[in-house]
C-alpha positions as CSV (number, residue, x, y, z in Angstrom):
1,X,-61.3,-28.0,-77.9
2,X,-61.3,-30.3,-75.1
3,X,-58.0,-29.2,-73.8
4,X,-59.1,-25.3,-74.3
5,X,-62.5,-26.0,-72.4
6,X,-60.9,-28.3,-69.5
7,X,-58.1,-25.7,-68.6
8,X,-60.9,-23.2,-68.2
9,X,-62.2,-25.1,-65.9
10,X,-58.9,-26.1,-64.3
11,X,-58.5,-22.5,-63.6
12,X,-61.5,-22.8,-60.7
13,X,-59.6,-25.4,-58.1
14,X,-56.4,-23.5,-59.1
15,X,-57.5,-20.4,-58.2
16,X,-58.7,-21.3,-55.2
17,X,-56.0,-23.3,-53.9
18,X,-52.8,-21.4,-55.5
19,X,-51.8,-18.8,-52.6
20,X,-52.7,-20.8,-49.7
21,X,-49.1,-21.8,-48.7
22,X,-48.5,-18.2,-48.3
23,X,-51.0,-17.3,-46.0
24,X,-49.5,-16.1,-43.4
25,X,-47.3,-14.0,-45.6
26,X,-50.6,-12.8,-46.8
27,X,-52.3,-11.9,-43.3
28,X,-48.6,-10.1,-42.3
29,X,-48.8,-8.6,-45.1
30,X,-52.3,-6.7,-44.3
31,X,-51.9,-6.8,-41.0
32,X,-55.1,-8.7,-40.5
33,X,-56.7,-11.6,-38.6
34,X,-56.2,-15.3,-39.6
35,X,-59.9,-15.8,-39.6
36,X,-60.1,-12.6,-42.4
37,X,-57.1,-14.2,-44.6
38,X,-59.0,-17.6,-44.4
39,X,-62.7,-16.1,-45.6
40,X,-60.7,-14.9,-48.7
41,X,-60.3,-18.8,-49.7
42,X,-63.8,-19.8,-48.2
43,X,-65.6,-16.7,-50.0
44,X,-64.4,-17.7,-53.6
45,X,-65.5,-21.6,-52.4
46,X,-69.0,-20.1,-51.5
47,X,-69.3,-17.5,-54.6
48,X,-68.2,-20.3,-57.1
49,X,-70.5,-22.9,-55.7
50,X,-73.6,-20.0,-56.1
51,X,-72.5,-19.0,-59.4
52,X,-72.9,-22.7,-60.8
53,X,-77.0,-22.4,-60.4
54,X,-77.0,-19.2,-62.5
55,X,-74.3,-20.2,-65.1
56,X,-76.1,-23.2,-65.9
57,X,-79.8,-22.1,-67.0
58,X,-77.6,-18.9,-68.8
59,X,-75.5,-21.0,-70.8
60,X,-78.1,-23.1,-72.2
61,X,-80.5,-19.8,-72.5
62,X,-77.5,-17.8,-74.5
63,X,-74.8,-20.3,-75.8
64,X,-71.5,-21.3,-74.4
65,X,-69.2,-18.7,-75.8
66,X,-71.7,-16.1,-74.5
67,X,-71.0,-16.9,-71.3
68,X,-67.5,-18.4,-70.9
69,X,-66.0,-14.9,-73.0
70,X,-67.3,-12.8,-70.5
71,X,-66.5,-14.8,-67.3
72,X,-62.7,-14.8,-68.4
73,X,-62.5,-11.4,-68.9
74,X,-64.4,-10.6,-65.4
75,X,-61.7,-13.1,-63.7
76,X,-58.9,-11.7,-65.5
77,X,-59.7,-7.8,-64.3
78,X,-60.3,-9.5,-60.7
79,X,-57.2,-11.1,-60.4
80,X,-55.4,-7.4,-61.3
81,X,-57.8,-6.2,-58.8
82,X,-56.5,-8.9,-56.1
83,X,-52.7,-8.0,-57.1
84,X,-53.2,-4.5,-56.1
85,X,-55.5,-4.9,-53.0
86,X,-54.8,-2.1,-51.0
87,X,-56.5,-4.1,-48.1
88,X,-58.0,-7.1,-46.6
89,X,-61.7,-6.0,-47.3
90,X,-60.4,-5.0,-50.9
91,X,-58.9,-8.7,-51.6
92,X,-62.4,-10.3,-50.1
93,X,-64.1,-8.3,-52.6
94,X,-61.8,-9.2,-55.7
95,X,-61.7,-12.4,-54.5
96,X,-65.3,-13.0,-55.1
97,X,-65.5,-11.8,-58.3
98,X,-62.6,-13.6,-59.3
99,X,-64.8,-16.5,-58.4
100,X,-68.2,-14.7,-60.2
101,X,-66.3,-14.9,-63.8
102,X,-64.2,-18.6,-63.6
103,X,-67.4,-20.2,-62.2
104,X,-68.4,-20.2,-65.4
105,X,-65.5,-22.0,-67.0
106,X,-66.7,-25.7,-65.4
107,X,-70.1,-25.6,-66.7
108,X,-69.3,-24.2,-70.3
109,X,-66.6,-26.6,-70.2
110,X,-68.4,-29.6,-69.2
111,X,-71.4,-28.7,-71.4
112,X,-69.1,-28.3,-74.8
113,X,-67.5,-31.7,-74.0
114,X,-70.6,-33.2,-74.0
115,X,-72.2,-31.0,-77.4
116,X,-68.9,-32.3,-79.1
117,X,-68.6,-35.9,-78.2
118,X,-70.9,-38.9,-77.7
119,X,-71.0,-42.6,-77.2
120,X,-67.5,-43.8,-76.2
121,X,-66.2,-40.8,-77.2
122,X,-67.5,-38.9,-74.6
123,X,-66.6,-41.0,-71.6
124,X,-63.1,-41.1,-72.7
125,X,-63.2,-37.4,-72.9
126,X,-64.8,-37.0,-69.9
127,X,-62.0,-38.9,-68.1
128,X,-59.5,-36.5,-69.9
129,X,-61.1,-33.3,-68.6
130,X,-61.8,-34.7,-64.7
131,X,-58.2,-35.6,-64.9
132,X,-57.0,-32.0,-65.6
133,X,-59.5,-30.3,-63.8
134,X,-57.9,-32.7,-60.7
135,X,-54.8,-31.1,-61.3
136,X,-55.9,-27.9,-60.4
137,X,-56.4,-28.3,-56.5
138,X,-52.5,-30.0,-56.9
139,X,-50.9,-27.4,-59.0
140,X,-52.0,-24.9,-57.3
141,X,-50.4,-24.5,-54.1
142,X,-46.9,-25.9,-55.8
143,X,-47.2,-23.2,-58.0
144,X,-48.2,-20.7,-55.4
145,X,-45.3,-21.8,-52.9
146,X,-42.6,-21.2,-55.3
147,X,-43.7,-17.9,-57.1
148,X,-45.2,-16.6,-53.7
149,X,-42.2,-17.2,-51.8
150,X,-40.0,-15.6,-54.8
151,X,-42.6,-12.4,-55.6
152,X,-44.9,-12.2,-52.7
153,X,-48.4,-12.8,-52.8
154,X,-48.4,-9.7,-55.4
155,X,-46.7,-12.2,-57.8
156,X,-49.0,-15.2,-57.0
157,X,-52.4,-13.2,-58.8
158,X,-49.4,-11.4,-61.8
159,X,-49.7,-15.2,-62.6
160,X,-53.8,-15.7,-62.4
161,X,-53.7,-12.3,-64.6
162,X,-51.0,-13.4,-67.2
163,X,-53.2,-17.0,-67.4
164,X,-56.4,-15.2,-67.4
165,X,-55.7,-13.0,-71.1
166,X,-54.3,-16.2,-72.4
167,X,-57.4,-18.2,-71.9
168,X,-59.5,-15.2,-72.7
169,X,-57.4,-14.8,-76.1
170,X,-57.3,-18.4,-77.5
171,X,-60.9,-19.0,-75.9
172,X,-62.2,-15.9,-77.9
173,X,-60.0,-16.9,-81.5
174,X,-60.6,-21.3,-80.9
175,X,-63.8,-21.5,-79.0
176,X,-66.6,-22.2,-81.6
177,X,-70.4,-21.7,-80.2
178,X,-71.4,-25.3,-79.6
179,X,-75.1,-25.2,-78.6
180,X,-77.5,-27.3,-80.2
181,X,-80.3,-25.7,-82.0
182,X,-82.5,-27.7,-79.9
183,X,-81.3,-25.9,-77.1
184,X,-83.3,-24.3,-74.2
185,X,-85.3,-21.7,-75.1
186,X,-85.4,-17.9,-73.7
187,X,-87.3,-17.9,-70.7
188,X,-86.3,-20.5,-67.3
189,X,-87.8,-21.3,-64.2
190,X,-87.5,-23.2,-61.1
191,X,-89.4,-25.8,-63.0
192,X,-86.3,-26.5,-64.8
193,X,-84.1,-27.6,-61.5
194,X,-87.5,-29.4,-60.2
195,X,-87.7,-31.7,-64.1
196,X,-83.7,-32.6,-63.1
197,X,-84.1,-33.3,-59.3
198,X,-86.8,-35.3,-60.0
199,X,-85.5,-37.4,-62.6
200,X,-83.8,-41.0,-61.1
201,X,-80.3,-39.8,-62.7
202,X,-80.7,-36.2,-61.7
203,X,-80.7,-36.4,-58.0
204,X,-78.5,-39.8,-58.1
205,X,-75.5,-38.2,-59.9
206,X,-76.4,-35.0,-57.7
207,X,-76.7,-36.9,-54.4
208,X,-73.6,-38.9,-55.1
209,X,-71.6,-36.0,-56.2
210,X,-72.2,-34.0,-52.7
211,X,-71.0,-37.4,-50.4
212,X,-68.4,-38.0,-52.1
213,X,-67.0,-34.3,-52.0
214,X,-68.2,-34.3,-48.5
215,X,-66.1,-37.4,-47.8
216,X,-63.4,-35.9,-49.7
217,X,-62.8,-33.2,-47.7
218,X,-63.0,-35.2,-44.1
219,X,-59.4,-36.5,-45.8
220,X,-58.2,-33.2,-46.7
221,X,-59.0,-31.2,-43.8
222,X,-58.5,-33.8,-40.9
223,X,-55.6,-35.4,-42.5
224,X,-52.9,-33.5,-41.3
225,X,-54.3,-33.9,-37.4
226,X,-54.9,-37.4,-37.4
227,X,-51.1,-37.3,-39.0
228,X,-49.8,-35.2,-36.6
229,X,-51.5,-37.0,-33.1
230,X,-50.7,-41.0,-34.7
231,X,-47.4,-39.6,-36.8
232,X,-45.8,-37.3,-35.1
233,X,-45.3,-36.2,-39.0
234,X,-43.7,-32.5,-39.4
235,X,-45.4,-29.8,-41.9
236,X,-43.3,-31.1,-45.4
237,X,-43.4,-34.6,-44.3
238,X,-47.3,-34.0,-44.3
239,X,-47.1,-32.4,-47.3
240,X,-45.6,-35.7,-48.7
241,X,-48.3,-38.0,-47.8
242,X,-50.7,-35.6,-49.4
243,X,-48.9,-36.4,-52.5
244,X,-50.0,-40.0,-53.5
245,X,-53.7,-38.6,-52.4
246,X,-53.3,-36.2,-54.9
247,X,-51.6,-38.6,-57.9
248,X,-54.1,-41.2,-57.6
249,X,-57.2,-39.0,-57.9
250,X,-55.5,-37.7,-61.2
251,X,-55.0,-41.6,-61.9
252,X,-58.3,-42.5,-61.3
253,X,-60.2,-40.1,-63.3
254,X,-58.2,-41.1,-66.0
255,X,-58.9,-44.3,-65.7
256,X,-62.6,-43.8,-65.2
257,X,-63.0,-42.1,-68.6
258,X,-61.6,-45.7,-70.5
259,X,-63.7,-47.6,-67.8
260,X,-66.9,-46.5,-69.4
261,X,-65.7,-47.8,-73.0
262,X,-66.5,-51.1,-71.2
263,X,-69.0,-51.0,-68.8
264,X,-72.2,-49.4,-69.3
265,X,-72.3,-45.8,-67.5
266,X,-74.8,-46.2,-64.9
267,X,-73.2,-49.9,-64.4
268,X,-70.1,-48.3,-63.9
269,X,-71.3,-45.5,-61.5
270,X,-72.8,-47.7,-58.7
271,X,-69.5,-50.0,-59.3
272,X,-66.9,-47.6,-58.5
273,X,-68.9,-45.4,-56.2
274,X,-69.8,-48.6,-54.5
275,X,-65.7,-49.3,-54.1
276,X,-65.4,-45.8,-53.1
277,X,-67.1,-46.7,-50.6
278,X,-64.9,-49.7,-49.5
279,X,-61.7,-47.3,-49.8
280,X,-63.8,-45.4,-46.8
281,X,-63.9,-48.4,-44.7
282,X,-60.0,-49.7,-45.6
283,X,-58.6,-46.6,-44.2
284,X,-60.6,-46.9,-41.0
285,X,-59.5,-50.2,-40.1
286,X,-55.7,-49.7,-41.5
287,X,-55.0,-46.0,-40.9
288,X,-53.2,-46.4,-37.3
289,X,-51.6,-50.0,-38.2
290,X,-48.9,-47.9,-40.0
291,X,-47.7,-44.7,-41.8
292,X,-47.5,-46.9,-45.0
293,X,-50.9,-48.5,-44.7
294,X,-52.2,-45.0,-44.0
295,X,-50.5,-44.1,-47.1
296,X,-51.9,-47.2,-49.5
297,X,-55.7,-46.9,-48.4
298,X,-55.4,-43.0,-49.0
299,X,-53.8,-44.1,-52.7
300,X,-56.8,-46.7,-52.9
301,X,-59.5,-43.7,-52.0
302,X,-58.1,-41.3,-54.4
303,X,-58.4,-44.0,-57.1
304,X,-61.5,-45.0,-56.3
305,X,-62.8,-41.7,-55.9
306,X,-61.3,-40.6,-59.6
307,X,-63.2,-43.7,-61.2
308,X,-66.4,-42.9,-60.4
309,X,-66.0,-38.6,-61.4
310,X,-66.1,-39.0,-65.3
311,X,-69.5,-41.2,-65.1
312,X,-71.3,-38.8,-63.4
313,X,-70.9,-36.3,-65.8
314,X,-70.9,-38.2,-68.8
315,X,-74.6,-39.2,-67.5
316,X,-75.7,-35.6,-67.0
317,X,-75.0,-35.1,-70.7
318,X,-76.5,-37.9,-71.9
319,X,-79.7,-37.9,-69.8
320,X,-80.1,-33.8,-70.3
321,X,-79.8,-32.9,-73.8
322,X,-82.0,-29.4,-73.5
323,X,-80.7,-28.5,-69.6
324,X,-77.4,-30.1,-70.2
325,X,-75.5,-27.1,-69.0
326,X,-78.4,-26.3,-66.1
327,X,-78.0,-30.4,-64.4
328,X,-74.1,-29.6,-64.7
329,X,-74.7,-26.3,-62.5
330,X,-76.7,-28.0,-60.0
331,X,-74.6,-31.3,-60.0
332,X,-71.5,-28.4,-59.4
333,X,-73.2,-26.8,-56.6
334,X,-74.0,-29.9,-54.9
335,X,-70.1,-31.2,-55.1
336,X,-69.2,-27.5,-53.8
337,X,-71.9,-27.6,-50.9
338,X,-70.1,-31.2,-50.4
339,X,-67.1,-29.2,-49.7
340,X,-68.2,-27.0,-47.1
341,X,-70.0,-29.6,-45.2
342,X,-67.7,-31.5,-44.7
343,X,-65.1,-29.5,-42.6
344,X,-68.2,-28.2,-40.7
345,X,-69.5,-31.2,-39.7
346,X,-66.5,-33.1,-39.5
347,X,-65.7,-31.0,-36.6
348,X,-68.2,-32.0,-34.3
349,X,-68.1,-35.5,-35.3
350,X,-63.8,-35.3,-34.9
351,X,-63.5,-34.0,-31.5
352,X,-61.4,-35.9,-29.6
353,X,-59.4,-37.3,-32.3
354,X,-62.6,-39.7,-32.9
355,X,-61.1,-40.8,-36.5
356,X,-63.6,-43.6,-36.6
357,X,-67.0,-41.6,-35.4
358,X,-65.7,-38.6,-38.6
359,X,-65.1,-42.0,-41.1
360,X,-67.8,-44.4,-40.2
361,X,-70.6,-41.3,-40.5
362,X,-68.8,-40.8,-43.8
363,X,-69.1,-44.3,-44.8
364,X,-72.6,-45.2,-44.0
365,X,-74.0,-41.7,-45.6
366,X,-72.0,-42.7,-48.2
367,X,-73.2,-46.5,-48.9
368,X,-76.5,-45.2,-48.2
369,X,-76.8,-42.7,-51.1
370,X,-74.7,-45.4,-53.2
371,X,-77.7,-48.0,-52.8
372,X,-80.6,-45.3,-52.8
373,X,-79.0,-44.8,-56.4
374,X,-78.5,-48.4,-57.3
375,X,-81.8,-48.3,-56.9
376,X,-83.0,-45.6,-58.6
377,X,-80.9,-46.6,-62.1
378,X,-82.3,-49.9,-62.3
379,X,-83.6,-50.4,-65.6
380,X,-83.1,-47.0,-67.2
381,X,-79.8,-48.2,-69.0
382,X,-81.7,-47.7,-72.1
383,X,-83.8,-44.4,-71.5
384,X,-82.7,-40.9,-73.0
């Protein structure tokens, strides 16, 4: 079950990411502007962040099969849908509802990993599934360069189909429906989001999980300039570097599942956010000394980053046993509206190759948010 569950939500980043080294071959293809081709990655970004606040209430409200079974089966007829795009308006439009149904795979999978385990159990599980679900942003554009550049971009969603009915089938034969009988009842309100924001582990997991995804994607979207200005680095040899980025974010949340076994979770989350943090502040001072201590303080963020991933939501599902699928939506959302910050702000803070102005901003909100929590989760090691 926890492999089944963590590949659905795998499918998400994969998704998202798989076609973008074909891009241009895409925007040829259509005959279409750059800044069209581009909204088709940054409209399924938007549309799964959105769909996060309505899967969660739902899948506590009607179960988790009731909602993953569906969402499949809506991505799956989307992807045909993107395959056959007779046009660039066409793709947007299959685009987001590709995003509408596999929105719903990482809060049903998130929420049946924490129904089935508990204890240890379910911090070492949780490690497992941010460790896959990391692989999808990685995957995906290896994947999407070599079938794209042997079948098109036509190929690239045959692929996103073929995966979708084979989720869809062993989800619909495996997947048992795992919510409690204690579970939310039929009607929701805003009152629910208010009881979560408002509760000291709520809006620190949710706080912690938009910096960090802000900070996040300061590396992945400035990266390339700051290694093309200092470097001098050509596109593959950038695509190199991204690599060990990549690996040791895998590592980490591997890494951070085990971690929990041994320090207590909301111990462990201030610890490694805190060195998260640190990693931030490494790569400021090291990142134009050389390409290889460029290269070890982006391993050391990526590790640092991974340890701290599996605690937050092992916390969620401890801390909300009635909303547990609900805090996971809004915790989602937040890492998703983490995302989009951070290229748009970044911008303003990066012009004029002001690496330190982008990173220190990102460091200080960062070790802000890391002490407001500290502070926050002192003394409720023991609540429920």
């Amino acid at each position: 079950m926890l492999y089944l569950v963590a590949f659905a939500a795998f499918l998400g980043p994969f998704t998202q990411t798989i076609y973008t080294p074909i891009l241009p071959e895409v925007q040829g293809h259509f005959a279409t502007t750059q800044f069209l081709v581009n909204l088709s990655i940054s409209i399924f970004t938007i549309v799964l962040a959105a769909m996060q606040i309505v899967y969660g209430p739902l899948t506590d409200r009607k179960g988790r099969r009731y909602v993953l079974l569906p969402g499949i089966f809506l991505y799956t007829l989307a992807s045909i849908g993107c395959a056959f795009a007779p046009s660039i308006e066409t793709l947007l439009i299959f685009r987001s509802l590709q995003a509408v149904g596999i929105a719903a795979g990482s809060v049903v999978a998130t929420t049946v990993i924490g129904d089935l385990f508990s204890g240890k159990e379910r911090g070492r599980a949780m490690g497992t599934f941010q460790m896959l679900v990391a692989l999808g942003p990685v995957l995906g554009p290896v994947i999407g360069g070599f079938v794209g550049g042997s079948f098109g971009s036509r190929g690239v969603f045959f692929v996103l189909v073929a995966t979708g009915l084979l989720m869809l089938v062993l989800n619909w034969r495996l997947l048992p429906e795992t919510k409690p009988e204690t579970g939310g009842g039929e009607r929701f309100g805003l009152a629910d989001f208010a009881r979560i924001l408002r509760d000291p582990t709520g809006h620190s997991v949710v706080l912690l999980g938009f910096v960090q995804y802000y900070t996040f994607y300061n590396f992945l979207v400035f990266l390339p300039d700051i290694l093309t200005d200092t470097y001098g680095l050509t596109a593959e040899e950038k695509g190199i570097v991204f690599l060990p980025l990549s690996l040791s974010l895998v590592a980490g949340t591997y890494l951070g599942g085990r971690i929990q076994e041994r320090i207590p979770p909301r111990k462990s989350l201030v610890l490694t956010a805190g060195l998260n943090v640190v990693s931030v502040l490494v790569f400021i001072l090291a990142a134009h000394l050389s390409l290889w201590t460029l290269v070890v303080t982006l391993i050391l963020f990526g590790i640092c980053l991974g340890l701290s991933l599996p605690v937050q939501t092992t916390l969620l599902s401890e801390r909300f046993v009635r909303e547990r699928a609900t805090a996971i939506g809004v915790y989602n959302f937040s890492r998703y509206m983490g995302m989009a910050a951070g290229p748009l702000l970044g911008s303003l803070l990066y012009q004029g190759s002001r690496l330190g102005v982008l990173f220190g901003f990102a460091a200080l909100l960062f070790g802000a948010v890391v002490l407001f929590a500290g502070r926050q989760l002192k003394g409720t090691e023991s609540t429920r």
